[in-house]
TORTORGU-581349 format. One line per 3 residues: number of its first residue (from 1); their letters; for each residue x, y, z of C-alpha. Coordinates in steps of 0.25 Angstrom, whole numbers, padded with zeros to 4 digits, always signed. Each point is the difference from the previous one (the first is absolute). Layout:
BEGIN
NUM> A> X Y Z ~ ...
end
This chain:
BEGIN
1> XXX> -0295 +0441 -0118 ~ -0013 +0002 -0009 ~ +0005 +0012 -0006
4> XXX> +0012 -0007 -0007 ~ -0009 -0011 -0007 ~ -0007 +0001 -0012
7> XXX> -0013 +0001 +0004 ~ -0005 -0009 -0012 ~ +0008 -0012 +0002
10> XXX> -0002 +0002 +0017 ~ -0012 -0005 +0007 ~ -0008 +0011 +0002
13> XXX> -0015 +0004 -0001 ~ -0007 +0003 -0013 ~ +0001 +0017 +0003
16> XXX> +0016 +0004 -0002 ~ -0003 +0012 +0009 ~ -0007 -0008 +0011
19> XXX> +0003 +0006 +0015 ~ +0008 -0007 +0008 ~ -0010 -0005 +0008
22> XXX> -0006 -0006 -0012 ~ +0013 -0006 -0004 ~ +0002 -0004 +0014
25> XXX> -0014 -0009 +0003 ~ +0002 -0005 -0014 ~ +0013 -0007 +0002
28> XXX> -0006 -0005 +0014 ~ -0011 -0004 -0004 ~ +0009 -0009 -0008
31> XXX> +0011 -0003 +0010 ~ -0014 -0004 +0009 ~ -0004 -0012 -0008
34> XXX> +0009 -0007 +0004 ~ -0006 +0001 +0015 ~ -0013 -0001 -0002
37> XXX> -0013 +0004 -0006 ~ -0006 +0013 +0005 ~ -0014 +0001 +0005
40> XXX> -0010 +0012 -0005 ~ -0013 +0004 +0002 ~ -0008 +0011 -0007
43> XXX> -0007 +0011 +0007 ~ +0007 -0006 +0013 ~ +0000 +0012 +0009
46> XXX> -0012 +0006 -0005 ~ -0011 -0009 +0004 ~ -0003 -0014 +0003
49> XXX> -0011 -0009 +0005 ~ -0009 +0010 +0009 ~ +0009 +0010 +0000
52> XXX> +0003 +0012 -0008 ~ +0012 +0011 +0003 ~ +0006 -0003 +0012
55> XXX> +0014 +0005 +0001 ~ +0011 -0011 +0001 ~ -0011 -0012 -0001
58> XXX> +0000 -0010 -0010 ~ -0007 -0014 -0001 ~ +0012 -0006 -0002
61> XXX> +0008 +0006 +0012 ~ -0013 -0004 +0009 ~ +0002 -0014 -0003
64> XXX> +0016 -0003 -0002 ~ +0004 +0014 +0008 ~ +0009 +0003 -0013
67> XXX> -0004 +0009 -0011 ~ +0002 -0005 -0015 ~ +0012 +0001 -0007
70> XXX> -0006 +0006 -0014 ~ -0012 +0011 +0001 ~ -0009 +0000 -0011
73> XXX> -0010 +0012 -0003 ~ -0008 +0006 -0011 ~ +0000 +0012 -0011
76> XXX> -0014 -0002 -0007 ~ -0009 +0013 +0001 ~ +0013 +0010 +0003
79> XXX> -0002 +0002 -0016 ~ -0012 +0006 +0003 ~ +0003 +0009 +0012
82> XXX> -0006 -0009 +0009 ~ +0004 +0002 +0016 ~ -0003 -0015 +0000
85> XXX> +0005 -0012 -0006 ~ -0009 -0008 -0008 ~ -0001 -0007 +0015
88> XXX> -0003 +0010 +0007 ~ +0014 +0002 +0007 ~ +0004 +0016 -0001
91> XXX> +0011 +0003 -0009 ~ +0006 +0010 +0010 ~ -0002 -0013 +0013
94> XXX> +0008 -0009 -0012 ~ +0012 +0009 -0001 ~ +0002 -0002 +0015
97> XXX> +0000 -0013 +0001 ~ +0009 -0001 -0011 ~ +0009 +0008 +0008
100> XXX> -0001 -0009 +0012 ~ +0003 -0014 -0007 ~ +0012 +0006 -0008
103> XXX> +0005 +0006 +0014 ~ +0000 -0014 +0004 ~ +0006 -0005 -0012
106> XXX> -0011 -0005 -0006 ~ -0002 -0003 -0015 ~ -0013 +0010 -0005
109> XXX> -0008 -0007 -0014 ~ -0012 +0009 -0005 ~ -0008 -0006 -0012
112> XXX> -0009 +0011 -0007 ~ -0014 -0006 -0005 ~ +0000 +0013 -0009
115> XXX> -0015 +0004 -0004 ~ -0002 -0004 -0016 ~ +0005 +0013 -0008
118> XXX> -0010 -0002 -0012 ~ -0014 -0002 +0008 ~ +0003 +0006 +0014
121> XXX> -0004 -0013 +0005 ~ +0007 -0007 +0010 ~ +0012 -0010 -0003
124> XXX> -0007 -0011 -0002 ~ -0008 +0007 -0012 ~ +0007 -0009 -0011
127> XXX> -0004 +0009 -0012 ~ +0007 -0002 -0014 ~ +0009 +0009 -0003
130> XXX> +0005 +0005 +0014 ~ +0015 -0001 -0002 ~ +0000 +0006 -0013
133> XXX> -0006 +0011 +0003 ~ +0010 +0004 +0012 ~ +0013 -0003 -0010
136> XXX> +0007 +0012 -0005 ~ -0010 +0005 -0012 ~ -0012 -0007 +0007
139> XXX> -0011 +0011 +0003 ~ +0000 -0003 +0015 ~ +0017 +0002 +0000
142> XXX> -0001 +0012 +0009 ~ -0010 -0004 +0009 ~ +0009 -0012 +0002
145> XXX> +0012 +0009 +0004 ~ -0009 +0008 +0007 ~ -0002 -0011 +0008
148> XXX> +0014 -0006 +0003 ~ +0004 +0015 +0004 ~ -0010 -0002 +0011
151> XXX> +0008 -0015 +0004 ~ +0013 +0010 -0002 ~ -0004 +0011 +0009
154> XXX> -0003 -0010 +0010 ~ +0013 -0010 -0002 ~ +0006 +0011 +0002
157> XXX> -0005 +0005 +0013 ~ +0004 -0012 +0006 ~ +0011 +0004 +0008
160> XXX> +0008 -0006 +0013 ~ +0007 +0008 +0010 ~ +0012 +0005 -0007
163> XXX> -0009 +0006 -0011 ~ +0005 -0012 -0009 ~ -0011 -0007 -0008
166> XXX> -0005 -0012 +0004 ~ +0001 -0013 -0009 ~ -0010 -0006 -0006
169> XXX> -0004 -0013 -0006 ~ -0012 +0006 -0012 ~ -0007 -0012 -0004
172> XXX> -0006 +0004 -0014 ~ -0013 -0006 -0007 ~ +0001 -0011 +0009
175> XXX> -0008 -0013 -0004 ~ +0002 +0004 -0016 ~ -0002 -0015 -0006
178> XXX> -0013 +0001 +0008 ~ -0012 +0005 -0007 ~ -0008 +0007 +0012
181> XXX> +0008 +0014 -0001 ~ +0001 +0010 -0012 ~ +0015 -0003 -0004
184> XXX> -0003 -0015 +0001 ~ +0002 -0012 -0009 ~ -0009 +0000 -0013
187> XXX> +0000 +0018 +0002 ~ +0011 +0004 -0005 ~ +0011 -0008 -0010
190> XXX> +0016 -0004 +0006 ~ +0004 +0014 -0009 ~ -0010 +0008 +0007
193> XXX> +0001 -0006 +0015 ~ +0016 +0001 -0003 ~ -0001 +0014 -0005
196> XXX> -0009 +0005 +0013 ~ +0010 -0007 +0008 ~ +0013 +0008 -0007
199> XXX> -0008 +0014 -0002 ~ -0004 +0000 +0015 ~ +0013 -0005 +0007
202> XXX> +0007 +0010 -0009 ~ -0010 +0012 +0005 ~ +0002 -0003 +0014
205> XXX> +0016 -0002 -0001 ~ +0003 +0008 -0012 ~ -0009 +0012 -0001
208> XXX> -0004 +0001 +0017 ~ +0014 -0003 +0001 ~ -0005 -0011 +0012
211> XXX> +0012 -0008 +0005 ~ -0006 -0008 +0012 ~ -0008 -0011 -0008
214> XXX> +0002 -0013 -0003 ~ -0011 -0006 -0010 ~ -0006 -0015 +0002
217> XXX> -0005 -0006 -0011 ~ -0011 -0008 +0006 ~ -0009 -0011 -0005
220> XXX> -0013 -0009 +0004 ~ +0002 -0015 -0002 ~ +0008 -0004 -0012
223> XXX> +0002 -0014 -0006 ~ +0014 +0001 -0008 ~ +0011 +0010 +0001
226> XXX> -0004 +0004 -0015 ~ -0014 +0003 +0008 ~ +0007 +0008 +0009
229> XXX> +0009 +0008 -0010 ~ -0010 +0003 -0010 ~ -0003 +0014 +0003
232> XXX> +0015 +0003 +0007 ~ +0005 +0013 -0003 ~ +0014 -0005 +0001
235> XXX> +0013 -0001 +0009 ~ +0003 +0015 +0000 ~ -0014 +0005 +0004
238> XXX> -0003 -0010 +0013 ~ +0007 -0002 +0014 ~ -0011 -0008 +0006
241> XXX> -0006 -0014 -0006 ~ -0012 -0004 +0008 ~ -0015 -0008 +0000
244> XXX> -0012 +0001 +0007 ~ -0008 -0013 +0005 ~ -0012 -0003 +0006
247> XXX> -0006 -0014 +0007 ~ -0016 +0000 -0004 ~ -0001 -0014 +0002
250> XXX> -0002 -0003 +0015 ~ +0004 -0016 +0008 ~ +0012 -0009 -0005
253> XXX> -0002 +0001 -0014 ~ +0000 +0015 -0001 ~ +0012 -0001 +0009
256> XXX> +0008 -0008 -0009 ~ -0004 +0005 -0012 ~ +0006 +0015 +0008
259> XXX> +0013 -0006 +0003 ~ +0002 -0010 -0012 ~ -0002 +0016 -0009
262> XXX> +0006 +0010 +0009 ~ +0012 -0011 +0000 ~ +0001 -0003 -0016
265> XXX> -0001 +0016 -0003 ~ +0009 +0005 +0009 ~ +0009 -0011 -0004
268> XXX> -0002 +0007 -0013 ~ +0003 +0014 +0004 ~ +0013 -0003 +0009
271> XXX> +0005 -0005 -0014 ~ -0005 +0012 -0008 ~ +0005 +0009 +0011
274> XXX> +0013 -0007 +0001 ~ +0003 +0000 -0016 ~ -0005 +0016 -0001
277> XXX> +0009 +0003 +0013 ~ -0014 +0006 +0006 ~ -0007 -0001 +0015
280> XXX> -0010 -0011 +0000 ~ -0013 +0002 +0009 ~ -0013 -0005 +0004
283> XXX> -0006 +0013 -0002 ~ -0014 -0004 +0006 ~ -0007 -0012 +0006
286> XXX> -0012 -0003 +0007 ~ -0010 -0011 +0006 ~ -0012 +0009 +0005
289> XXX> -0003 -0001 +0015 ~ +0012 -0011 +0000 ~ -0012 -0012 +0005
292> XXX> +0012 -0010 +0000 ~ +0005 -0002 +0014 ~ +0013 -0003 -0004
295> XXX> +0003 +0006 -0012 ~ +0011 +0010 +0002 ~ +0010 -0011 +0002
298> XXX> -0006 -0012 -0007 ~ -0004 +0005 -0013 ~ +0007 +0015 -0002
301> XXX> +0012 -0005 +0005 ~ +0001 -0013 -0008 ~ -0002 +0011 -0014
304> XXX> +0012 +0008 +0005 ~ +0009 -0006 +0008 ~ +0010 -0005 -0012
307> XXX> +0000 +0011 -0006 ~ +0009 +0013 -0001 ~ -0012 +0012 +0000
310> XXX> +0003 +0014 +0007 ~ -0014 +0001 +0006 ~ -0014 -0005 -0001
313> XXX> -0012 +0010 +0003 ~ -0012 -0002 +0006 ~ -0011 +0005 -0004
316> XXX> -0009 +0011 +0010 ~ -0007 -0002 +0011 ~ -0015 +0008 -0004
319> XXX> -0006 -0002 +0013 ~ -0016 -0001 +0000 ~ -0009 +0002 -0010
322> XXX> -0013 +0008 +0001 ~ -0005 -0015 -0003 ~ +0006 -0004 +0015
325> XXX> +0010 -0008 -0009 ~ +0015 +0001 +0002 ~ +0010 +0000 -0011
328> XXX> +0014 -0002 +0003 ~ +0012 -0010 -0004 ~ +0009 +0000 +0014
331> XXX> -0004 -0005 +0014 ~ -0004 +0009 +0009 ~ +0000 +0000 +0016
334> XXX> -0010 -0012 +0002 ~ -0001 -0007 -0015 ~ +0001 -0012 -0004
337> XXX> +0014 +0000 -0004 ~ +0005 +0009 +0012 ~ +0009 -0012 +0004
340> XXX> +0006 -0006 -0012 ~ +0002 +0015 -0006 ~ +0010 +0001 +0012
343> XXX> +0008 -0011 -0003 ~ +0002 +0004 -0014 ~ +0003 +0013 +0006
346> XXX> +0011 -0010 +0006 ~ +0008 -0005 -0011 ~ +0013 +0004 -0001
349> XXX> -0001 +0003 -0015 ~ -0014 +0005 +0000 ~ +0004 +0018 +0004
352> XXX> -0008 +0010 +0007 ~ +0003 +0014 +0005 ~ +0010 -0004 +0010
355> XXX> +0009 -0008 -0009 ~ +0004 +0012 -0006 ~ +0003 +0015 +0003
358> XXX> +0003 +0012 -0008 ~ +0012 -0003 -0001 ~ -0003 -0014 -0005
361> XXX> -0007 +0006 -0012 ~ +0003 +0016 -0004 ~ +0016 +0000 +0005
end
């Protein structure tokens, strides 16, 4: 039994004091990569493509009848007090669909595109000198920790039925060898993104005594494993390895240049994940309003299929735009890639919802 291994030398989670739970969908989402890739989708039950807020509808469940496996959502603006997200979804709507997909046995990612600490701009305020002054000493210090209470208080009132807290997959400064957000690449040195990383995991687990996290280390597109690696905060402080990916470039050329990336870095990753022991993810991806008929299965399938990932996330469906433009990154009832979406809903290896149970994931 876990109790009579030493948790060091075992396979276990980052957090010694994890919930069982926490333990539980860790070693499952392990044991799962060998079945398949689990399929996510952010904000999935909150909104989609003309829709916002009705209870039990997805866009993703319209077309497949399935709901995804893995449920993304989003913290920014909860550091400020905000009733709502930074899109617009209400913190107190989030908690319960939280609740829903974990009572199905679905596998919950927030991200938190934290407001910059030092200008009171938003995230994507690159000043100089942001992470320095958040580290201990820093004159922004407190504030920091007065914010992550905030993400504290809310982890924490996440709960399922039994009272017993829900895991969660807390995908930290996401995107940070990118230059568009305060923590990104040319902002801050390996020290002081490494010490960030360190001081906040240990506030969360250490001083809020939270033990239902597991942390993904996530980042954009990389070209070498050193690339990768550079700001890493190490073995002992990271359960989760991921990327994000976009397809910009539109018709056969932009196609390949997708698969021919997504396939070389995540071959990158299963190798980093497989030497550091860690869960390797697709963490985010997206082609916006999907225009390729058939790209679900002929170009997002041909980058994943060889390779052992635990889920791929899509990125959210926004709906319609004062502008009368939609934004979006999965089919909806009617779209373009209605069909093709449903066959890649058909693969045996490609898992949604009713792959899996909650008993497949938390026991």
């Amino acid at each position: 039994s876990a109790k009579s291994v030493n948790r060091k030398d075992a396979d276990f989670p980052i957090d010694a004091n994890a919930t069982k739970q926490t333990i539980n969908l860790y070693h499952n989402l392990k044991k799962l990569l060998n079945k398949g890739i689990m399929f996510g989708h952010q904000d999935d039950l909150a909104y989609g493509v003309g829709w916002k807020y009705v209870p039990g509808k997805s866009d993703v469940k319209e077309v497949t009848g399935d709901y995804p496996a893995v449920y993304g959502f989003e913290l920014g603006r909860l550091e400020l007090d905000h009733p709502v997200n930074i899109d617009s979804v209400p913190f107190d709507k989030m908690r319960g669909f939280i609740k829903t997909a974990y009572q199905r046995g679905g596998v919950i990612t927030l991200s938190w595109h934290l407001n910059n600490p030092l200008t009171g701009k938003t995230a994507w305020d690159p000043a100089p000198g942001t992470v320095a002054s958040i580290l201990p000493g820093g004159e922004k210090n407190d504030l920091y920790k007065s914010w992550l209470d905030k993400v504290a208080d809310f982890i924490v009132s996440l709960k399922g039925e039994h009272d017993e807290q829900i895991p969660v997959i807390l995908r930290l400064f996401h995107e940070l060898n990118g230059n568009w957000f305060w923590w990104g690449k040319d902002h801050c040195t390996p020290e002081e993104f490494k010490e960030l990383w360190h001081f906040t995991i240990s506030y969360l687990r250490d001083t809020r005594h939270i033990h239902q996290l597991l942390y993904a280390y996530n980042t954009d597109r990389f070209s070498s494993k050193e690339d990768y690696l550079l700001k890493y905060p190490g073995n002992e402080w990271v359960d989760v390895l991921g990327f994000d990916i976009y397809q910009r470039k539109k018709g056969p050329e932009g196609n390949e240049e997708f698969i021919h990336s997504a396939d070389t870095m995540l071959t990158m990753l299963d190798q980093i994940a497989f030497a550091g022991n860690k869960i390797p993810a697709l963490t985010e991806f997206g082609y916006g309003q999907v225009p390729d008929s058939t790209w679900w299965t002929q170009v997002l399938l041909k980058a994943l299929d060889h390779h052992k990932i635990s889920y791929a996330l899509a990125w959210r469906n926004a709906g319609f735009k004062p502008s009368g433009e939609a934004e979006y990154y999965l089919p909806y009832k009617g779209q373009v890639s209605q069909k093709d979406f449903i066959k890649f809903y058909k693969q045996p290896n490609i898992l949604f919802q009713k792959d899996l149970s909650y008993k497949s994931i938390y026991e």
